[in-house]
N, CA, C and O atoms as a GROMACS GRO file, in nm:
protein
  316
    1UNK      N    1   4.965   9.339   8.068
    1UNK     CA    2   5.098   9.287   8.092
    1UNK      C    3   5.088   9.161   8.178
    1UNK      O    4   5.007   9.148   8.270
    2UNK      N    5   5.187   9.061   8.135
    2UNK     CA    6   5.135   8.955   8.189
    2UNK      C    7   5.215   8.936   8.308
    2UNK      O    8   5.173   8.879   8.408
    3UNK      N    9   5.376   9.004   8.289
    3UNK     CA   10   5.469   9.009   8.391
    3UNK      C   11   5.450   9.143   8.529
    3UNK      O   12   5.504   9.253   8.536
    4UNK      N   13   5.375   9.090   8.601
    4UNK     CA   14   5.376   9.186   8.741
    4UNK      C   15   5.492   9.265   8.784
    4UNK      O   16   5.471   9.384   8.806
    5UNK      N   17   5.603   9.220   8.798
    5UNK     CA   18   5.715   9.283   8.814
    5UNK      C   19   5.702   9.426   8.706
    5UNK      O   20   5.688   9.546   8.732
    6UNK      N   21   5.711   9.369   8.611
    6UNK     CA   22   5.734   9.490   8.501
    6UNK      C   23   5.634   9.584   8.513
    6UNK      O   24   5.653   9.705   8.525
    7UNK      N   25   5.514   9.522   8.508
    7UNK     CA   26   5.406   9.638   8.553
    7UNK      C   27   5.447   9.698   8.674
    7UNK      O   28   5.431   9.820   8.684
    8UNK      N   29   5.490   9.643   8.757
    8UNK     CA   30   5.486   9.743   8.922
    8UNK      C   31   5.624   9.829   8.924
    8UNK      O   32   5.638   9.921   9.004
    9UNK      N   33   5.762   9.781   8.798
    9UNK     CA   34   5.823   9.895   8.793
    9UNK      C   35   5.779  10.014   8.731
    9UNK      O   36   5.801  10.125   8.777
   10UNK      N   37   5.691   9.982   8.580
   10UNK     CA   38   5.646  10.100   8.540
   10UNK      C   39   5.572  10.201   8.676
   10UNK      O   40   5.597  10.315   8.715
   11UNK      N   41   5.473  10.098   8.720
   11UNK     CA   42   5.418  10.207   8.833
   11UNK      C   43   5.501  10.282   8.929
   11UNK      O   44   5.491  10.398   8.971
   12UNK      N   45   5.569  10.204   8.947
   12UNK     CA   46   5.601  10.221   9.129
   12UNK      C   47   5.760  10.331   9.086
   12UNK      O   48   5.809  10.400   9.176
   13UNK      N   49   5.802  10.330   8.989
   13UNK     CA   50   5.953  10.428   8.968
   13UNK      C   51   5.934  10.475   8.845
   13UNK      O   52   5.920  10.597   8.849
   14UNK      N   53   5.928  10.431   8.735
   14UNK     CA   54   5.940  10.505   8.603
   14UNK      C   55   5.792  10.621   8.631
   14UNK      O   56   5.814  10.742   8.622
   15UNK      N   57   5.709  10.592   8.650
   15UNK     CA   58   5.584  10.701   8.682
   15UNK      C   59   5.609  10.818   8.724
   15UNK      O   60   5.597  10.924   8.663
   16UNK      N   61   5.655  10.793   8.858
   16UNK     CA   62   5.696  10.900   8.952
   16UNK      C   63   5.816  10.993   8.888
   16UNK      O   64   5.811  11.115   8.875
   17UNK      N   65   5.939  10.896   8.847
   17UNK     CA   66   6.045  10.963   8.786
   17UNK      C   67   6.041  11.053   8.675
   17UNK      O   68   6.113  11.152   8.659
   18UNK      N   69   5.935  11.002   8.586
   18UNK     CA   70   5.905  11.116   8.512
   18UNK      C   71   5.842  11.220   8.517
   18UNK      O   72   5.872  11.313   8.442
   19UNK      N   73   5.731  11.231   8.616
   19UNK     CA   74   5.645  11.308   8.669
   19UNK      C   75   5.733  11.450   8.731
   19UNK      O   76   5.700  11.568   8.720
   20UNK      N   77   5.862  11.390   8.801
   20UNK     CA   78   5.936  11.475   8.859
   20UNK      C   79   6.005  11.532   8.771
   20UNK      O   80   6.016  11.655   8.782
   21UNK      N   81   6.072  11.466   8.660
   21UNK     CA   82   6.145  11.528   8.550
   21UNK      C   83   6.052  11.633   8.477
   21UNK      O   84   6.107  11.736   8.440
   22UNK      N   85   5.928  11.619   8.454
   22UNK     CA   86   5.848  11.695   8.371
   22UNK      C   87   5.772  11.794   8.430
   22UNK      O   88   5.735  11.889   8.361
   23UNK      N   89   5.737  11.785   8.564
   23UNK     CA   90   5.697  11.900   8.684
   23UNK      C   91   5.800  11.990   8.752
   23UNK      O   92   5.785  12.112   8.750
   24UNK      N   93   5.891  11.939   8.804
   24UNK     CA   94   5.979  12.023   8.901
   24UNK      C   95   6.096  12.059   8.798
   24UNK      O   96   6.151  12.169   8.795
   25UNK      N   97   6.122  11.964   8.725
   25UNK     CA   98   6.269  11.975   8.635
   25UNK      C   99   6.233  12.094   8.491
   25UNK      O  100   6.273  12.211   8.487
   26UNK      N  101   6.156  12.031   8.391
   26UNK     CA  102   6.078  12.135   8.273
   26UNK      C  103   6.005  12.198   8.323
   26UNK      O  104   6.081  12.293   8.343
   27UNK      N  105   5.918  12.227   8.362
   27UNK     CA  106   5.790  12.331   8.365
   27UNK      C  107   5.797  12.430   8.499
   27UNK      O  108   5.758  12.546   8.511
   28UNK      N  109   5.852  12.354   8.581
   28UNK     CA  110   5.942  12.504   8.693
   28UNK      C  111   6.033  12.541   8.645
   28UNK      O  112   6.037  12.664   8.655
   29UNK      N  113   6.135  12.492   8.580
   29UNK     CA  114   6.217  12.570   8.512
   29UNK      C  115   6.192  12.674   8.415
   29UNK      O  116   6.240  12.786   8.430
   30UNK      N  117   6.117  12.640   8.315
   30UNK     CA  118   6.045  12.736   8.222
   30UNK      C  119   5.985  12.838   8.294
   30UNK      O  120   6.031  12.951   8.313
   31UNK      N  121   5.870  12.788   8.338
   31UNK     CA  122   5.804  12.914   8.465
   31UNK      C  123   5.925  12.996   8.542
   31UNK      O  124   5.940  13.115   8.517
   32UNK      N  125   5.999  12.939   8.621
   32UNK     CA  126   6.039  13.019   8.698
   32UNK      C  127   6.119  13.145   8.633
   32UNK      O  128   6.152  13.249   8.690
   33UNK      N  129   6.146  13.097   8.470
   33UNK     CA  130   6.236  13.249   8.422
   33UNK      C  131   6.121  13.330   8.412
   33UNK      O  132   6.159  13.438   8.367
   34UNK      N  133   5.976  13.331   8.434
   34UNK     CA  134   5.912  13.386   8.402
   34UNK      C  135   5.812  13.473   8.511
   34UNK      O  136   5.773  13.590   8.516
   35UNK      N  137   5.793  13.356   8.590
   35UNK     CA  138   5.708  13.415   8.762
   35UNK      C  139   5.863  13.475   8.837
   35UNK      O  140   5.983  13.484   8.812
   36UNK      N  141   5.757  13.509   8.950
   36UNK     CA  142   5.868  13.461   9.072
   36UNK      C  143   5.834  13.309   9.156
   36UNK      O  144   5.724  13.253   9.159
   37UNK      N  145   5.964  13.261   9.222
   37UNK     CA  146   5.888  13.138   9.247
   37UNK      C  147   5.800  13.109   9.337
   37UNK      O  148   5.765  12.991   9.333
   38UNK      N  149   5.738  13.191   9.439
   38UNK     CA  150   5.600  13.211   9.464
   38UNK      C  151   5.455  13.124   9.370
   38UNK      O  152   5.368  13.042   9.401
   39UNK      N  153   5.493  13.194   9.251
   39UNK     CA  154   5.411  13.214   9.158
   39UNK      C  155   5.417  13.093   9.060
   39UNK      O  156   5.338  13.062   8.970
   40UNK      N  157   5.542  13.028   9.106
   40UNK     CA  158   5.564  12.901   8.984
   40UNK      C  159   5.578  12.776   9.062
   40UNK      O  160   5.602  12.663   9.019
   41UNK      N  161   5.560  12.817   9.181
   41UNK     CA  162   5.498  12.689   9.267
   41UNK      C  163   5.302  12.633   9.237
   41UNK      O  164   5.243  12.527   9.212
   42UNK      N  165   5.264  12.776   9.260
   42UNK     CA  166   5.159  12.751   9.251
   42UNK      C  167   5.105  12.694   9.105
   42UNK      O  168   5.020  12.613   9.070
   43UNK      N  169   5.188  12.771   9.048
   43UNK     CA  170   5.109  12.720   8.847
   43UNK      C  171   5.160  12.564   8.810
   43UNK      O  172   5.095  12.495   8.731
   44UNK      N  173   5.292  12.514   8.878
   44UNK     CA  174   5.290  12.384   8.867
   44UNK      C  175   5.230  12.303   8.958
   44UNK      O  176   5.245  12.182   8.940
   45UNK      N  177   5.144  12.350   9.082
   45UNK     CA  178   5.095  12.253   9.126
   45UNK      C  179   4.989  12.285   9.096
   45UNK      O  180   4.915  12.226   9.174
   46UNK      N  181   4.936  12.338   9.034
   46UNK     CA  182   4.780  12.356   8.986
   46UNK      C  183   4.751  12.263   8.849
   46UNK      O  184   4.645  12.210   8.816
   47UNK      N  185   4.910  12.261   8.766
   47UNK     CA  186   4.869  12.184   8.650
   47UNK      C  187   4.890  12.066   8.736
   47UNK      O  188   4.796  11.995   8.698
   48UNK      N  189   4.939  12.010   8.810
   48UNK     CA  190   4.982  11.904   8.835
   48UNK      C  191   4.828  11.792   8.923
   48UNK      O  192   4.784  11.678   8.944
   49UNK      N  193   4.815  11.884   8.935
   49UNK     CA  194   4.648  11.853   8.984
   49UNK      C  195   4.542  11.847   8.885
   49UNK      O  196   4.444  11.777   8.908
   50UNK      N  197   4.552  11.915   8.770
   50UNK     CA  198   4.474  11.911   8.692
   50UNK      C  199   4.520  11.751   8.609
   50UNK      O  200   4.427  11.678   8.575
   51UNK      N  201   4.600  11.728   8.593
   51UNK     CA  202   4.653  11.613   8.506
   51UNK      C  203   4.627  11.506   8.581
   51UNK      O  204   4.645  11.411   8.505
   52UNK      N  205   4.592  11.462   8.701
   52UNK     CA  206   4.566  11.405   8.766
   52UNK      C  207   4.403  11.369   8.807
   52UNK      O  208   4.355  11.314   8.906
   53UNK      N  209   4.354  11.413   8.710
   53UNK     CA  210   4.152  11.481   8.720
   53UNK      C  211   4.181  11.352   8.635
   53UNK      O  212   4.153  11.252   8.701
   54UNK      N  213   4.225  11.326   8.519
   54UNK     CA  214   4.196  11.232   8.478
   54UNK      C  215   4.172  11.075   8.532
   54UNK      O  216   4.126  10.986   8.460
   55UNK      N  217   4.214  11.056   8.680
   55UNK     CA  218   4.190  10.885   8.710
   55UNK      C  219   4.043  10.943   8.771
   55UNK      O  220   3.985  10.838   8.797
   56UNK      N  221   3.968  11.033   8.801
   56UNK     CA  222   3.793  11.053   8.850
   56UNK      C  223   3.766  11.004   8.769
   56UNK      O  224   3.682  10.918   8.799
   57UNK      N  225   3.792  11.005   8.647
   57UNK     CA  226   3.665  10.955   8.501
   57UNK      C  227   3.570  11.055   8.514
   57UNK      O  228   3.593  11.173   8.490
   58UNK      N  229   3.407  10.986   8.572
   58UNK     CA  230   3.323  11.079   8.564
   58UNK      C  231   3.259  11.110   8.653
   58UNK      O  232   3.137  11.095   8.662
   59UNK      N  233   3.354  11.172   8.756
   59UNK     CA  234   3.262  11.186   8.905
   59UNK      C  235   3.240  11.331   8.869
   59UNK      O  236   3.269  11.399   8.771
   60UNK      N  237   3.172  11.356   8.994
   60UNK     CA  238   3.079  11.466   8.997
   60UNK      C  239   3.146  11.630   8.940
   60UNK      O  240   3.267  11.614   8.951
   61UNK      N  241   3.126  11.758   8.894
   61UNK     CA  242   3.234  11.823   8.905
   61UNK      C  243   3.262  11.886   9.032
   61UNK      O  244   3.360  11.960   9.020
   62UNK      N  245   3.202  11.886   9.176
   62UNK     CA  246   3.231  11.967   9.275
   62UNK      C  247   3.362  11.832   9.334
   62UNK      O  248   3.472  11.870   9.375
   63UNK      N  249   3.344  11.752   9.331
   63UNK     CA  250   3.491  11.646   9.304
   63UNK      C  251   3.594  11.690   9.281
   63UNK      O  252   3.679  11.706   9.369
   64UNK      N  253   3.611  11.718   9.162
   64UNK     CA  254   3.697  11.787   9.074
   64UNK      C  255   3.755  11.874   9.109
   64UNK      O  256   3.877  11.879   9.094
   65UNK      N  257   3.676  11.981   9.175
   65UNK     CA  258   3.704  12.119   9.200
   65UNK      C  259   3.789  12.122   9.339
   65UNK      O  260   3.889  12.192   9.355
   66UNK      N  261   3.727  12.023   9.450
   66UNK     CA  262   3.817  11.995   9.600
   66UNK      C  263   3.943  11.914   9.528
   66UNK      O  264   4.060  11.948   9.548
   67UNK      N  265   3.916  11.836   9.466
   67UNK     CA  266   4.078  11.743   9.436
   67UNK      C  267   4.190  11.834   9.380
   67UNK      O  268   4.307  11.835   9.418
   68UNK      N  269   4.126  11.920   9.272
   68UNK     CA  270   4.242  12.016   9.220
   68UNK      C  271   4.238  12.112   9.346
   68UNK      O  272   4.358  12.125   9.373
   69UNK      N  273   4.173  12.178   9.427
   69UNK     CA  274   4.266  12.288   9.531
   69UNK      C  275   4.331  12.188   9.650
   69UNK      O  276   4.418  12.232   9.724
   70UNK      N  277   4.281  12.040   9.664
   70UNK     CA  278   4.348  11.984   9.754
   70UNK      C  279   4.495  11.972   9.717
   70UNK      O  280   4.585  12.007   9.792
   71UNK      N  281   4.518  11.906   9.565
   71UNK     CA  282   4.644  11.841   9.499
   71UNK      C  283   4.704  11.966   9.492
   71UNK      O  284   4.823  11.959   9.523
   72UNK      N  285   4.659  12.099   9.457
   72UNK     CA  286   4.755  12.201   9.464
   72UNK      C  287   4.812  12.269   9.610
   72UNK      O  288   4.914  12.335   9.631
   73UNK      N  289   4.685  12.216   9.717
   73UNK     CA  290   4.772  12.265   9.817
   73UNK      C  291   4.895  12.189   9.879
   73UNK      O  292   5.007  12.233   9.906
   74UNK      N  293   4.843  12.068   9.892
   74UNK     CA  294   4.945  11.961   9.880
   74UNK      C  295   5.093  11.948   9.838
   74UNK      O  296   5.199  11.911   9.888
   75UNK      N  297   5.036  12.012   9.685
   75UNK     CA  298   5.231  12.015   9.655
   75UNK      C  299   5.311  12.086   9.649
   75UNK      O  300   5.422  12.076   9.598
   76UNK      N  301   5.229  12.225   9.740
   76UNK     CA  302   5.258  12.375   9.734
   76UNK      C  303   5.348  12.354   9.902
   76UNK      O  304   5.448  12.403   9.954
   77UNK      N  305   5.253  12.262   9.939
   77UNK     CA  306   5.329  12.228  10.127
   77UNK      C  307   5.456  12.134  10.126
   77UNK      O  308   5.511  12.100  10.230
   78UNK      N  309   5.506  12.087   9.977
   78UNK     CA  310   5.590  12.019   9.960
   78UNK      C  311   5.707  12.071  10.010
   78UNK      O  312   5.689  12.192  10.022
   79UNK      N  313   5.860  12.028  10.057
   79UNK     CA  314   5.951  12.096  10.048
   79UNK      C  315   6.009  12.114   9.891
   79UNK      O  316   6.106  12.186   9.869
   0.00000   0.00000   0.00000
């Protein structure tokens, strides 16, 4: 993209906004008729960490393994 602006809205709001629509809005919703929400905190922040493995590329897998229990504890401490 040659226009910066446009690139840094995709990043900086459309990213996030959907992330929230498709984590907290669909997939806790779905889950939660299904866990209790205990239980559907944790399974969306576990995928939510996992989907996020993708910017490592190809680091090591013990990497991998701290980033996903970090990113899940992380968004489990969220309000």
């Amino acid at each position: 993209m040659n226009d910066w602006w446009l690139q840094l809205t995709f990043t900086v709001i459309s990213a996030p906004l959907v992330e929230e629509y498709t984590f907290r809005g669909y997939i806790f919703g779905v889950l939660d008729n299904i866990f209790n929400q205990t239980a559907t905190i944790w399974i969306t922040s576990f995928i939510f960490s996992l989907i996020h493995l993708s910017s490592l590329g190809k680091a090591a897998w013990y990497n991998a393994v701290f980033l996903v229990v970090a990113y899940t504890a992380w968004e489990c401490s969220l309000p």
